[in-house]
C-alpha positions in Angstrom: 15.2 -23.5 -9.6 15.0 -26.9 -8.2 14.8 -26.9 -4.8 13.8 -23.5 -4.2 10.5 -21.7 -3.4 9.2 -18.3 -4.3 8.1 -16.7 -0.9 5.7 -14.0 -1.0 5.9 -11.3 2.1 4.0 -8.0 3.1 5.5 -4.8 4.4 3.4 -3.0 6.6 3.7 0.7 7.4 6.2 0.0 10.3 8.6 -1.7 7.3 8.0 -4.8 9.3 8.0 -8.3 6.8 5.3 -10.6 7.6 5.4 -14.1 5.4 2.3 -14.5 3.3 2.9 -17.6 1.7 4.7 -19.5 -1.0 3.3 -18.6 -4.8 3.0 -21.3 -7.1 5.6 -22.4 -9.8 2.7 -22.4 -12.4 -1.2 -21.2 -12.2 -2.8 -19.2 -9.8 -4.0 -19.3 -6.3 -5.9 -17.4 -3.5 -3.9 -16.3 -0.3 -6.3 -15.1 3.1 -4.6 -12.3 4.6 -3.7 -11.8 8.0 -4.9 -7.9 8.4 -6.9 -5.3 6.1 -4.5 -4.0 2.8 -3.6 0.1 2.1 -1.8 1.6 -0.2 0.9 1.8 2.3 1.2 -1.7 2.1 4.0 -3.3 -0.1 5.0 -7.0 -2.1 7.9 -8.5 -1.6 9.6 -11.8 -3.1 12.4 -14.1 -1.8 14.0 -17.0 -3.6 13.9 -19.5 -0.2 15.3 -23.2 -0.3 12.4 -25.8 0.4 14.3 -27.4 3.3 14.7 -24.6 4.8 10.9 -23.6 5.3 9.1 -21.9 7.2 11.1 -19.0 7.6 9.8 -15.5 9.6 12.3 -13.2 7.3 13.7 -13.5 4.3 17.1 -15.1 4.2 18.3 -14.3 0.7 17.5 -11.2 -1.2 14.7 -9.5 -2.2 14.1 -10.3 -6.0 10.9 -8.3 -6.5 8.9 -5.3 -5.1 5.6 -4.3 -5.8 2.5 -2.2 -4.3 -1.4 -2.7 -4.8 -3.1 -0.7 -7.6 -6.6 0.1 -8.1 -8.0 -1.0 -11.0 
């Protein structure tokens, strides 16, 4: 939607969120990340508003979850 942001986040084994970055409307792109990734690590996304960044947690809901798989 205009004016909002898909923010990516990481859970680490603690349940703590740590912001990863903001994905792309369209395309692809490469994120670094802060610390080494598990399997105990999970995805999260959060539908932000743009003038509202940066944010440290999530302040609307959580619209998608997901874990690593090895391929």
């Amino acid at each position: 939607p205009k004016g909002q942001v898909c923010q990516l986040w990481m859970e680490d084994e603690q349940g703590h969120l740590h912001p990863l970055g903001l994905l792309p409307h369209d395309g692809s792109m490469q994120m670094d990340l802060p610390i080494t990734l598990s399997d105990q690590h999970r995805f999260k996304v959060s539908i932000e508003q743009m003038d509202q960044l940066p944010k440290q947690k999530p302040s609307n809901e959580i619209v998608f979850e997901g874990s690593l798989t090895e391929i």
